[in-house]
N, C-alpha and C positions, 0 to 999 in steps of 0.2 A: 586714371590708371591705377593709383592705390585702393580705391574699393574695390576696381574687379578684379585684384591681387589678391586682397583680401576674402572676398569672395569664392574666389576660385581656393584659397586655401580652408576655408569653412567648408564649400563640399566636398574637399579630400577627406579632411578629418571629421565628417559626418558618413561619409562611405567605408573609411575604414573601420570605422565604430561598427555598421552596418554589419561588413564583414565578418568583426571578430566574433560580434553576436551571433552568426550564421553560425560559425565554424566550430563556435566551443559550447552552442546549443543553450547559451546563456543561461545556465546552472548554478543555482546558489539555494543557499539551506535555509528553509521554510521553516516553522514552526508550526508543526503538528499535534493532535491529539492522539495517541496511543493508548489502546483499551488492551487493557490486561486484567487476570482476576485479583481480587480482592484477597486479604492474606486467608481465608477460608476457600475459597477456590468456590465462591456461591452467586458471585456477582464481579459485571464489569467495571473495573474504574477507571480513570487516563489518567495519562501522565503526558506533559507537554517536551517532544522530543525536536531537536532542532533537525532537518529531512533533507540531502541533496532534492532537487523539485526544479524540474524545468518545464518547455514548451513542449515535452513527448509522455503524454499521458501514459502509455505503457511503462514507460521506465521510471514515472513517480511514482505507481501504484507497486510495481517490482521496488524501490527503495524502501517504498512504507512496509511492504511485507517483510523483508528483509531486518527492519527494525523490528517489527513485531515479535519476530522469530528468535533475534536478537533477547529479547527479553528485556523487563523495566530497570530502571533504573533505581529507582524508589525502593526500599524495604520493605515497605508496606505493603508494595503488589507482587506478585508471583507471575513468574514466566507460564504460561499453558503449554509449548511447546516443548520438543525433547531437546537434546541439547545438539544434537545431530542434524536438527533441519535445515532446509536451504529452500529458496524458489530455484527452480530450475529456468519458469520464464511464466511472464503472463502476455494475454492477448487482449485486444479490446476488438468487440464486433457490437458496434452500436451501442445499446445500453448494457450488456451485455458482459462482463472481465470473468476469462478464463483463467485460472492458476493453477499452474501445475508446481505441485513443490512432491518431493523425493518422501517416500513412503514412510522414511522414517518419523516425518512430522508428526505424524498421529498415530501411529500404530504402538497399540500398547498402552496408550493414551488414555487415563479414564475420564479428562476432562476435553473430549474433543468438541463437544457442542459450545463451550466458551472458546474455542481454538477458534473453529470455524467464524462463531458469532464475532471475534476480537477481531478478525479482516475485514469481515463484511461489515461491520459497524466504527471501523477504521476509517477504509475507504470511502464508503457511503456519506461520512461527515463530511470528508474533502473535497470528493466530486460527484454533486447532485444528480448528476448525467446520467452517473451507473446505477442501474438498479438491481439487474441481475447479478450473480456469481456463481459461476463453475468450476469447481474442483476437482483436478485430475491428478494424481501419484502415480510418478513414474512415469506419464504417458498417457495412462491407462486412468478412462473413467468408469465412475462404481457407483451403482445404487444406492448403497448403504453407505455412511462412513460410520461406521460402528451401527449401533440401532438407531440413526439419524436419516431416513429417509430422505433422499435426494431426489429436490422438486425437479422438475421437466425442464421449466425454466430457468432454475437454478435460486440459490439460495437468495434474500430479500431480507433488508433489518430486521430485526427481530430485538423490540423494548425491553420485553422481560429478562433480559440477562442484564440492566442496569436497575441500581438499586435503588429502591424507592424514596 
């Protein structure tokens, strides 16, 4: 009678555990690598950022951008983005993360190719999955972002922006 007391009180308190996981999407802060420029603004470097990161890929790769955007910590690196950006939201379709962040990100921006390259070589460390990246401001996707031609597929690592 006392083990199946007991028993029956282990899988109470193994379902409610169950539960709270479900419910609060079991979120806790990751340590990440964040690529920002170098104090010349000529090359990526990272800095290790502690990330909310759960089991909803969309909403870790939305945190990581969010710090990106944020800016470093470190003196030595330089924010790339303006001071005004935001993600608005991102999507995942298969290999695929769309991001749309608010126009101000880049605009005006003379460092947007390490902007761009700082996400996509962000993400790309954390989850091997993604390979593509799409970029949309405001809604609205564009060819160009600045004279950085926008591939079909969408943008893919790119080594040369880290330093040799």
């Amino acid at each position: 009678m006392v083990t199946r007391r007991i028993l029956v009180s282990i899988i109470r308190s193994a379902l409610f555990v169950i539960f709270l996981f479900v419910i609060t999407g079991c979120s806790q802060k990751f340590t990440v690598k964040l690529f920002f420029a170098d104090k010349n603004f000529n090359y990526l470097k990272y800095e290790h950022r502690k990330v909310v990161c759960g089991y909803d890929i969309e909403k870790d790769v939305y945190n990581i951008v969010e710090e990106l955007l944020a800016g470093p910590v470190n003196p030595e690196l330089k924010s790339i983005f303006n001071s005004d950006s935001k993600v608005l939201n991102v999507r995942i379709d298969g290999n695929t993360v769309e991001i749309n962040l608010n126009k101000d990100s880049v605009s005006g921006n003379n460092y947007y190719k390490l902007a761009i390259f700082s996400i996509v070589n962000t993400v790309r460390l954390h989850y091997s999955s993604l390979r593509y990246f799409k970029f949309y401001f405001d809604g609205e996707k564009s060819d160009y972002i600045g004279d950085l031609v926008v591939p079909q597929k969408g943008f893919e690592v790119d080594y040369k922006y880290f330093k040799k």
